[in-house]
C-alpha positions, 0 to 999 in steps of 0.5 A: 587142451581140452578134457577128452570125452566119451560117447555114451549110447546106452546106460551111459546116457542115465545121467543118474549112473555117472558123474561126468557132469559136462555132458551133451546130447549127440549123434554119431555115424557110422556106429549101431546098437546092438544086444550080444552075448559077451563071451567075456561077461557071460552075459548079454550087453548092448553094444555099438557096432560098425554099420557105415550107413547108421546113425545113432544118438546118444551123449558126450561127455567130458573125461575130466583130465583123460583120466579114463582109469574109473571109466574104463573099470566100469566098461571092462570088457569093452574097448575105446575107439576113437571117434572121427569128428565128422562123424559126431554131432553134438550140443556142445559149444565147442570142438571136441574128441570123443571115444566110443566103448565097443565090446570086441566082436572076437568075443560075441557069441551066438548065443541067446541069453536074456536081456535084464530088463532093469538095465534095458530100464536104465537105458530107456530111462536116459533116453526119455530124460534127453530126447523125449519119447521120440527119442526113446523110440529111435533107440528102439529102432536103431538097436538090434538083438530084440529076438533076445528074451527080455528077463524081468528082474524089476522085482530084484534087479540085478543091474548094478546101476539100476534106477526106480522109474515110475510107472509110465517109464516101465509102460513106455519100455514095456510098450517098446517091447511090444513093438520091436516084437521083442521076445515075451519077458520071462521071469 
């Protein structure tokens, strides 16, 4: 039997922020983006969503053993749904299982509290890697929650897997700002 795999639709994509090295780029349905305020962390998080007719891309990668022990900690908060096989697209040369990390709608709040931009950073950042700056924007657009106030915290970050991007990533993710009409950054 094959090692089980996990879609990954936001920092998850950063190659940089895990070592699951067999990993491919994939597209999911019937799931969204979305910022909310987790009850549960005090803070807000991207998030997939149910939303029959949506589609985004993101990346699959493999859970060597189904030891999900490590994985689960770093998504503690979130819960596992598995993920139909037609509902996932994938780059990879086989038939796979995937599960999708969702934070349980019981703990949304309505709530607006900031997005950090150095964890938005590393989200934008995977996507460049994978799917290039068309790709980038999709995430834009298939993402709700950009009336929340972005926090830029790039001088100090306070996302535990922040990575350095140079200096057209950040003028990319700030352009996208701009063009979702996300609210102004504060600092």
């Amino acid at each position: 039997m094959s090692d089980p795999f996990f879609f990954g639709y936001g920092s998850l994509v950063n190659r940089r922020t895990h070592t699951y090295p067999e990993a491919f780029p994939a597209r999911i349905r019937g799931w969204r983006r979305a910022w909310r305020y987790s009850r549960s962390h005090g803070r807000t998080f991207l998030t997939a969503v149910p939303a029959p007719d949506a589609e985004i891309d993101g990346l699959v990668a493999a859970v060597p053993g189904g030891d999900w022990a490590a994985l689960d900690l770093r998504e503690a908060g979130y819960e596992r749904h598995p993920v139909p096989g037609p509902e996932l697209a994938h780059a990879a040369a086989r038939e796979l299982a995937a599960q999708i990390y969702a934070i349980p709608a019981r703990n949304f709040m309505d709530r607006l509290h900031p997005i950090r931009l150095s964890y938005l950073d590393v989200v934008v950042q995977g996507y460049l890697d994978e799917f290039g700056e068309d790709g980038a924007r999709s995430f834009f657009r298939t993402t709700d929650g950009w009336e929340t106030p972005v926090l830029d915290d790039r001088a100090a970050p306070t996302y535990a897997r922040h990575q350095r991007l140079s200096a057209d990533e950040r003028a990319f993710v700030d352009e996208q700002l701009r063009q979702v009409g996300a609210r102004g950054v504060v600092e």
